[in-house]
C-alpha positions in Angstrom: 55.3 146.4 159.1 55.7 148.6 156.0 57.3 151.2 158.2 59.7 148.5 159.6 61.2 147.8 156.9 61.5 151.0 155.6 63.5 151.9 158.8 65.9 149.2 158.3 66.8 150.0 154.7 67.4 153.6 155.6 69.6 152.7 158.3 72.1 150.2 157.9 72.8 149.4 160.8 69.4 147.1 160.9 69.9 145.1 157.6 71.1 141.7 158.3 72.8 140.8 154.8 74.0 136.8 153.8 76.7 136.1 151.5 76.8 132.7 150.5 79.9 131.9 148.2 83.0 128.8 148.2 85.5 131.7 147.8 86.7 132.9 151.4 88.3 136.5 149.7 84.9 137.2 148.5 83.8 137.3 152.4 86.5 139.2 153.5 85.6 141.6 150.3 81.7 141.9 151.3 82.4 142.2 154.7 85.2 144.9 154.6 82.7 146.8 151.9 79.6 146.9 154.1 81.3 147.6 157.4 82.6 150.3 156.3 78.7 152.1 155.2 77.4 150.4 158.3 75.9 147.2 157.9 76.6 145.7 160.9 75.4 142.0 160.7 77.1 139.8 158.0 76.8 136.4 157.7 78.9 134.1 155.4 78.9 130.6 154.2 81.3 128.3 152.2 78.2 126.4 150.8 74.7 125.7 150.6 74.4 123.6 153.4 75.3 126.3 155.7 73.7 129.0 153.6 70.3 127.6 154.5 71.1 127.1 158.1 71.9 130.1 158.6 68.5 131.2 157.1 66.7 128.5 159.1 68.2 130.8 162.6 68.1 134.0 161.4 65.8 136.8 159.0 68.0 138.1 156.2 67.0 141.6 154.4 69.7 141.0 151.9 71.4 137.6 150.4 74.5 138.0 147.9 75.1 134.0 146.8 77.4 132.7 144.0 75.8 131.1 141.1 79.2 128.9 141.0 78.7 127.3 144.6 80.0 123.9 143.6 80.7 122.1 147.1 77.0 120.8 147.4 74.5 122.9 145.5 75.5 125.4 142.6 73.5 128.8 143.2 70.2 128.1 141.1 69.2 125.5 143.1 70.4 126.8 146.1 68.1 130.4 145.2 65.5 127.9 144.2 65.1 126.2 147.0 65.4 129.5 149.3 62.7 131.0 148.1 60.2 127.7 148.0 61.2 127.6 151.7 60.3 131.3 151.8 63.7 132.5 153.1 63.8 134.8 149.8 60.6 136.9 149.1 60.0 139.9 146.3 61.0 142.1 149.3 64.7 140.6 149.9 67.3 141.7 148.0 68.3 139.0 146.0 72.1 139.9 143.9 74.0 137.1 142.3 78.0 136.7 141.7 79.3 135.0 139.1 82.6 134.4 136.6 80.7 133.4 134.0 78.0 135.6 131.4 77.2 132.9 128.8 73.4 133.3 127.8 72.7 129.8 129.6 73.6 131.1 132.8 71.9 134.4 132.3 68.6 132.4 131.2 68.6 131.1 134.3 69.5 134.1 136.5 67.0 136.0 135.2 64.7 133.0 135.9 64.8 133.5 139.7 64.4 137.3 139.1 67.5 138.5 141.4 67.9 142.6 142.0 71.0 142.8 140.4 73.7 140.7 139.3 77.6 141.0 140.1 80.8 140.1 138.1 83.5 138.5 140.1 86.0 140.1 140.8 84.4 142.2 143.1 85.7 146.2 143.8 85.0 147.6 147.6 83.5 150.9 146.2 81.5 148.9 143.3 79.9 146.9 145.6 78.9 150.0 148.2 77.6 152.2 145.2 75.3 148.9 144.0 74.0 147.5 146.8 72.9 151.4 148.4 70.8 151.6 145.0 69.2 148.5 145.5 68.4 148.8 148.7 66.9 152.2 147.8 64.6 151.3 145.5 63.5 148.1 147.8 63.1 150.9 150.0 61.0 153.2 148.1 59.0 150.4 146.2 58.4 148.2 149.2 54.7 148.5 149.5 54.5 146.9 145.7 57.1 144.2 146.7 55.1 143.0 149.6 51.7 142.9 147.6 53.3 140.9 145.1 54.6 138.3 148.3 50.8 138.4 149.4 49.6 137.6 145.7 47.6 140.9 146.4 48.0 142.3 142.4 44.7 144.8 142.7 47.2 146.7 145.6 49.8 146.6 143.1 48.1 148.1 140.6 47.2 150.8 143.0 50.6 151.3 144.8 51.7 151.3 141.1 49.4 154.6 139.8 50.6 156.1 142.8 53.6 156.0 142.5 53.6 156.6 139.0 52.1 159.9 140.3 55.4 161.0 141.9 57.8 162.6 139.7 60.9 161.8 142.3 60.3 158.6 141.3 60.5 159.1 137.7 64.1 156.9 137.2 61.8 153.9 138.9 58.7 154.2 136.6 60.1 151.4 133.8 60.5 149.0 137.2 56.8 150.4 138.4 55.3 149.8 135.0 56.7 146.6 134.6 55.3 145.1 138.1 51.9 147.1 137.0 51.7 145.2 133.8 52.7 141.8 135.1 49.7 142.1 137.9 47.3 143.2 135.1 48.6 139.7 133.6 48.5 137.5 137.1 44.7 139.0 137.1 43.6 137.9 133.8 42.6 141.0 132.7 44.2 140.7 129.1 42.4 143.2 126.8 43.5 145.9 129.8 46.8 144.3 129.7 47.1 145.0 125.8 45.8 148.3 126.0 48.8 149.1 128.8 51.6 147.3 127.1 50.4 148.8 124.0 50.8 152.4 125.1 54.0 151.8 126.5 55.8 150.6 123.4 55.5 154.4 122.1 58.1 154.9 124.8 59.6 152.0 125.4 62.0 149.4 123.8 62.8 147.6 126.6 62.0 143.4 126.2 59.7 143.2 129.0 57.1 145.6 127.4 57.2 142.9 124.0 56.9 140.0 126.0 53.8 141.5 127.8 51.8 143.1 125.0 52.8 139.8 122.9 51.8 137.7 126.1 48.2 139.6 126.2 47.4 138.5 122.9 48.2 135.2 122.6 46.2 134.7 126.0 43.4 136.4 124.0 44.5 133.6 121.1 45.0 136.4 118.9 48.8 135.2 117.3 47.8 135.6 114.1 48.4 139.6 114.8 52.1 139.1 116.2 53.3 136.8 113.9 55.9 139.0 112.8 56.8 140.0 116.1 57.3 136.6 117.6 59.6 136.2 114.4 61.5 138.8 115.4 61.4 137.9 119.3 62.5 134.9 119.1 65.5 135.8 117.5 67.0 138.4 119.9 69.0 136.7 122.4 67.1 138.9 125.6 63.6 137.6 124.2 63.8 134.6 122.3 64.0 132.5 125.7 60.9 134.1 127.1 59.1 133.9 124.0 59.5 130.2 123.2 58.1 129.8 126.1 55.0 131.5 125.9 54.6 129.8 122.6 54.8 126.9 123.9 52.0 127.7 126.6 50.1 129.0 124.0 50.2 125.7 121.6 49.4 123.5 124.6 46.5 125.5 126.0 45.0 125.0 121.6 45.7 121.7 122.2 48.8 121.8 119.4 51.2 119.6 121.0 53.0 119.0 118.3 54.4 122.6 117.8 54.4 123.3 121.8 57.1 120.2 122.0 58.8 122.0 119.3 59.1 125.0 121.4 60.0 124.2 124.5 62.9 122.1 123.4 64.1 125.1 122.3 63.1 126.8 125.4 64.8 124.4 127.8 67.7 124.3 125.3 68.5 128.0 126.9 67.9 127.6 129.7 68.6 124.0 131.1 68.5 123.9 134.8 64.5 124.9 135.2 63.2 121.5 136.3 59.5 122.3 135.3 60.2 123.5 132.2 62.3 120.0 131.7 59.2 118.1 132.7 56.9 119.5 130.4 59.6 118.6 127.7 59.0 115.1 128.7 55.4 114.8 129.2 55.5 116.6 125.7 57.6 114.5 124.2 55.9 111.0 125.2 52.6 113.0 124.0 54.5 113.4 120.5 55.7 109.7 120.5 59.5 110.9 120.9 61.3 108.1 122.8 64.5 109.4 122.6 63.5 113.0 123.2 61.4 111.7 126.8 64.7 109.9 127.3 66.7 112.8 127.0 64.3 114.9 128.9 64.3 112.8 131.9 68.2 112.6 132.2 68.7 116.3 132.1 65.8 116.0 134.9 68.0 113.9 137.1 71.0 115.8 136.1 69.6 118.9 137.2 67.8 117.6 140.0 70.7 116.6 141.5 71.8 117.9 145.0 68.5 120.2 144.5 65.0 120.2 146.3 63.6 118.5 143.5 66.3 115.5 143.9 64.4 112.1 145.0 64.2 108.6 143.7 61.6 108.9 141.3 63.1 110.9 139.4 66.3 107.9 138.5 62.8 105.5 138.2 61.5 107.9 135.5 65.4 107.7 133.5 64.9 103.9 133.7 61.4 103.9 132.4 61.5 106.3 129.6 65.0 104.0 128.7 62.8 101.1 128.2 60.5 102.8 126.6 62.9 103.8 124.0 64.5 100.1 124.1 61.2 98.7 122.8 61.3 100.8 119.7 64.7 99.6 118.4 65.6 96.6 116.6 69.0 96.5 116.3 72.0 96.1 119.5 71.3 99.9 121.1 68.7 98.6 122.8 70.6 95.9 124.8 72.9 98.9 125.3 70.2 100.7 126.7 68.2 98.1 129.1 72.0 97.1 130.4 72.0 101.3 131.5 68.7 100.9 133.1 70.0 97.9 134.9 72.9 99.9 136.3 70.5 102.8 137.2 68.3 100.4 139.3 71.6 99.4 140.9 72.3 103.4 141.9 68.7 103.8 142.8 69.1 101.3 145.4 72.5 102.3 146.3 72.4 105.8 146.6 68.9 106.3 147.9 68.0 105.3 151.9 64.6 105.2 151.2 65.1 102.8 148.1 63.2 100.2 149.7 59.9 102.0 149.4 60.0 101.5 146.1 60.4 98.0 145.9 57.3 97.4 144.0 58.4 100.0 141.3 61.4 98.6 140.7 60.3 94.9 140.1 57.9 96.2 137.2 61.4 97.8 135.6 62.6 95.0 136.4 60.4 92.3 135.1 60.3 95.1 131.6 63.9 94.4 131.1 62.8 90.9 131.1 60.7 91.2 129.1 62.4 93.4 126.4 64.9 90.4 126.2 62.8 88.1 125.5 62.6 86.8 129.0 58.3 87.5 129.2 57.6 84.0 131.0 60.0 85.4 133.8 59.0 88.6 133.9 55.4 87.1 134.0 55.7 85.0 137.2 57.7 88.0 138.7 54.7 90.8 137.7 51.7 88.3 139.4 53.5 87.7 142.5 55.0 90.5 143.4 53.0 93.4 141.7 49.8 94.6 143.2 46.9 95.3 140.3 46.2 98.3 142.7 46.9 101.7 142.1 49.1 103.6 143.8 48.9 107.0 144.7 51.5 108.7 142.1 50.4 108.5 138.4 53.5 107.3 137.0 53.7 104.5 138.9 50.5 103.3 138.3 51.3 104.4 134.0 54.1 101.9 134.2 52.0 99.4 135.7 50.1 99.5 132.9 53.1 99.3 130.7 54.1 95.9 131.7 50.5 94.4 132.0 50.4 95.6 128.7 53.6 93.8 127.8 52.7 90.9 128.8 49.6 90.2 127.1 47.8 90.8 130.4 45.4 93.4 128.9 42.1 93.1 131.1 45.1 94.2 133.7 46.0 97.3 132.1 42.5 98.7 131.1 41.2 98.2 134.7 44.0 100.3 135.3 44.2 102.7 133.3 40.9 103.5 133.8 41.6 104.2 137.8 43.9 106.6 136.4 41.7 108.5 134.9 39.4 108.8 137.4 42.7 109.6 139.7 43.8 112.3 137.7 39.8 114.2 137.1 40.1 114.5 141.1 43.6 116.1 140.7 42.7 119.7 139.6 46.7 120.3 139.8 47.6 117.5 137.1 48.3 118.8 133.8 46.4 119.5 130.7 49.0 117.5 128.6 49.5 114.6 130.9 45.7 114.2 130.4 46.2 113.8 127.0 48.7 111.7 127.7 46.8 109.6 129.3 43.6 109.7 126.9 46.4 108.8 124.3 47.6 105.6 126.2 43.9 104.0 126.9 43.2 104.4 123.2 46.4 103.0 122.0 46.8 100.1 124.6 43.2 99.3 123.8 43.3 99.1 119.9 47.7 98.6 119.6 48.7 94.9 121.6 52.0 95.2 121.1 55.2 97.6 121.5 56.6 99.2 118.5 59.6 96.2 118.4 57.0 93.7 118.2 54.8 94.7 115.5 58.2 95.4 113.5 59.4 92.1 114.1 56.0 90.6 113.0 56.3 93.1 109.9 59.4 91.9 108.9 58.2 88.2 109.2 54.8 88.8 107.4 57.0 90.0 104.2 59.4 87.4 104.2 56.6 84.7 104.0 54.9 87.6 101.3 52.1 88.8 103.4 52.2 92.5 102.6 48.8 93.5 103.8 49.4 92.1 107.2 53.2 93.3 107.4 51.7 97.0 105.9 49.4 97.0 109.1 51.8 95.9 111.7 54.5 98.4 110.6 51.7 101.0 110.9 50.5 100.5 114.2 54.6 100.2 114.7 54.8 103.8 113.2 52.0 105.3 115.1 54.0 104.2 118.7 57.1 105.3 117.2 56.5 107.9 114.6 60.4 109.2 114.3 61.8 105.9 113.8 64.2 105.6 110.6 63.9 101.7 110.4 60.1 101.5 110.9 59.7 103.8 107.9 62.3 102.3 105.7 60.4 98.8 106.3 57.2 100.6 105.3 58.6 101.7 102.3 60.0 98.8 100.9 56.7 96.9 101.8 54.5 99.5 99.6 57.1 99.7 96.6 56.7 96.0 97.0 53.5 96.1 96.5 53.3 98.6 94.2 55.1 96.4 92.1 52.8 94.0 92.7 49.6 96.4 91.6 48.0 95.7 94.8 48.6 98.9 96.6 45.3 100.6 97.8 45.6 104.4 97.0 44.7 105.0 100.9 48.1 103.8 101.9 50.0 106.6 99.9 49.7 109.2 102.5 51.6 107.0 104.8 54.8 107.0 101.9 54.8 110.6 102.1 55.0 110.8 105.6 57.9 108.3 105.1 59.3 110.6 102.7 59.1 113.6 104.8 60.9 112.1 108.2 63.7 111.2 105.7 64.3 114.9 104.4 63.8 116.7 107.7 66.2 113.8 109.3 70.1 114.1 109.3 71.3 111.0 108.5 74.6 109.4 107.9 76.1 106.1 107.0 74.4 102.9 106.4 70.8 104.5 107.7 71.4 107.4 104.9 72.3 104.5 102.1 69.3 102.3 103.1 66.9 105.4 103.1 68.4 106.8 99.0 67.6 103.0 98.2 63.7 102.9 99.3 63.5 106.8 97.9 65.1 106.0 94.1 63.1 102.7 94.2 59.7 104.5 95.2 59.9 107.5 93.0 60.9 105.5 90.1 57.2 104.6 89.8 56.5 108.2 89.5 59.5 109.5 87.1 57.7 105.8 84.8 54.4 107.0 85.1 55.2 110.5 84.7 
């Protein structure tokens, strides 16, 4: 096989090459370029719907596609799903075109790992001069490319030393030593990988040898010795992507959520279209109590998604849940805003989506939330115990928004049963992840010990202090803080209830630490308007106390 392959790179005549771009004089560009060294067999498409059929009749050694294929599926997802099918391996020669270098795209590009990446316009002799490079060192390096495909890394490692060996290879060593280092990382061996990426930066600089040897430690939970470094990593534009990543692994496998949400925001701020990375942005996010941020998460999921192999109809249910979700932690007219939106994306669910009708029992639990959200719970009620099924299904968030409107309803022997099924759903799932456990830990606590969504206990917190129960409208806006931790109005309501009482001399010193925290979401929030006059109001009143007693 290795010998194969080798033939056809040498002689051109044998490589079958796959240009997939909307831009007809970039095929007649490609094609007059390769003819004229000998390629033989060209194939071209207008999109990605032929792109892939293509590859569906025929092996290609080489595919050149357009990141800016716009007719059905731009060139991410297109690469994506190419390789997931296995049409594109570490031992095709994957280039990309584009117009465009902003650092988004690029993020992404480098992502899916491609050989080498074009500018548009393309020159004849450019194209020749590249693409015989590339298909030189595929050539020379294929033994290492096709142990990576097998997920053989202890064969890359030794095709590596070998050719490491070979001073005719010497311009290929950075490319050798980088594949070397990344199998030493896909092994586990971490102390060997530190030791390798630690010799290397004596004659080095390039990024890849920083975000291996940083990459070692922190696997070895040793960040404390980098902390520098990651300062100054993630602040160069061809490493702080990379390394807000692994920080963000890093925090989640030490169980700080907290600062792992705060890194992959920034992560997936750089590089947008990477669906996984989006998703752990959301489970992250409802971990940290963000209701907007899951919000956001889950559109740019189904923005994404679109056109893509990840596209289906869960991922518009998911938009409409996380939008009631954030409905029930606002009070004022947004959130009737916001469950209209999640009205009209049932309506495109069902519209846009032939197998819309196997969700059926999905959408009645959004449904009958939107009920309940306005006020509408007797409704909602009679709809949730005739038409939903206290069985779980087999796909967790389905059976996690179950819960949500048993919940909801008051029906709370409902939700326990169910949540507990979860659990026992997700220990058999060795693939599920570590912070949707959590998640999931999180919610049986809270739905057990919290009856109410965050708009609820506010409203009851606002009606305890009008009739001048503070104790009981200090506890309700608590448990309202602890579902919805970033919410401006749920902390200026706690505010005004302990100044209130501290006017009254019948705040409990244990209660202070929940001011502070009030205090502190104001000054790390930007706020404008009404929201930034209500909050200087609550803050002079509070600290008053303070400046007197002072």
């Amino acid at each position: 096989m290795e010998a194969a392959v080798k033939n056809y790179f040498d002689d051109y005549e044998s490589v079958n090459v796959l240009v997939i771009d909307d831009n007809i004089l970039v095929h007649d560009t490609m094609k007059r370029a390769l003819y004229d060294i000998g390629v033989r067999e060209v194939r071209c498409a207008q999109n990605a719907y032929f792109g892939l059929k293509l590859c569906r009749e025929m092996k290609f050694h080489v595919i050149v596609c357009s990141f800016n294929v716009e007719s059905d599926k731009d060139g991410f997802h297109l690469l994506e799903e190419l390789k997931f099918k296995g049409f594109v391996t570490k031992s095709t020669v994957l280039i990309f075109l584009s117009t465009e270098t902003n650092e988004s795209l690029v993020n992404s590009i480098i992502e899916l790992q491609p050989d080498d990446f074009w500018v548009k316009p393309l020159q004849p002799k450019k194209v020749q001069e590249r693409l015989k490079q590339t298909l030189k060192i595929k050539n020379k390096l294929f033994n290492l490319y096709h142990s990576i495909d097998a997920r053989e890394f202890s064969k890359v490692i030794y095709y590596a030393d070998r050719h490491l060996l070979n001073k005719e290879l010497a311009p290929l060593h950075p490319n050798i030593l980088r594949m070397k280092g990344d199998a030493l990382l896909s092994l586990l061996e971490f102390k060997e990988a530190e030791i390798f990426f630690k010799e290397l930066l004596a004659n080095y600089k390039h990024s890849w040898v920083y975000i291996g040897y940083v990459k070692s430690l922190l696997k070895q939970g040793r960040i404390d010795e980098i902390h520098d470094m990651l300062t100054t990593l993630s602040k160069k534009p061809e490493t702080r992507f990379a390394t807000h990543d692994m920080l963000a692994q890093y925090h989640i496998e030490q169980e700080k959520y907290d600062l792992a949400y705060e890194e992959i925001r920034k992560a997936a701020t750089l590089s947008p279209r990477n669906i996984e990375r989006n998703k752990k942005s959301w489970d992250l996010a409802r971990l940290n109590h963000d209701h907007y941020g899951q919000y956001q998460a889950t559109k740019n999921i189904a923005k994404n998604a679109k056109n893509s192999i990840h596209d289906s109809p869960e991922i518009l249910l998911n938009v409409i849940r996380s939008g009631i979700d954030l409905a029930c932690t606002i009070t004022d007219g947004s959130a009737d805003a916001l469950l209209k939106q999640s009205e009209t994306y049932i309506k495109q669910l069902e519209r846009d989506y032939e197998d819309a009708h196997l969700f059926k029992e999905q959408i009645t639990v959004t449904r009958a939330r939107i009920l309940n959200a306005q006020d509408q719970s007797e409704k909602a009620k009679r709809m949730v115990e005739n038409q939903v099924s206290i069985r779980p299904t087999e796909l967790i968030e389905d059976n996690l928004d179950k819960v949500k409107v048993y919940h909801e309803l008051g029906m709370r022997e409902e939700a326990m049963l169910l949540l507990e099924s979860i659990k026992n759903q997700i220990s058999g799932d060795s693939l599920t992840s570590q912070v949707v456990n959590k998640y999931v830990e999180q919610e049986t606590q809270e739905r057990s010990d919290i009856h109410f969504t965050p708009k609820q206990l506010h409203d009851m917190a606002v009606e305890h202090f009008q009739k001048k129960r503070l104790k009981p409208a200090l506890e309700a806006v608590i448990q309202a803080i602890q579902l919805a931790p970033t919410s401006i109005k749920f902390s200026i309501s706690l505010l005004k209830i302990i100044t209130t009482m501290k006017e009254e001399d019948s705040l409990e010193d244990r209660y202070l630490e929940y001011a502070d925290t009030a205090l502190a979401l104001f000054d790390q929030s930007k706020l404008e308007g009404k929201t930034a006059e209500a909050v200087e109001q609550v803050k002079t009143k509070w600290l008053s106390f303070f400046r007197v007693e002072g």
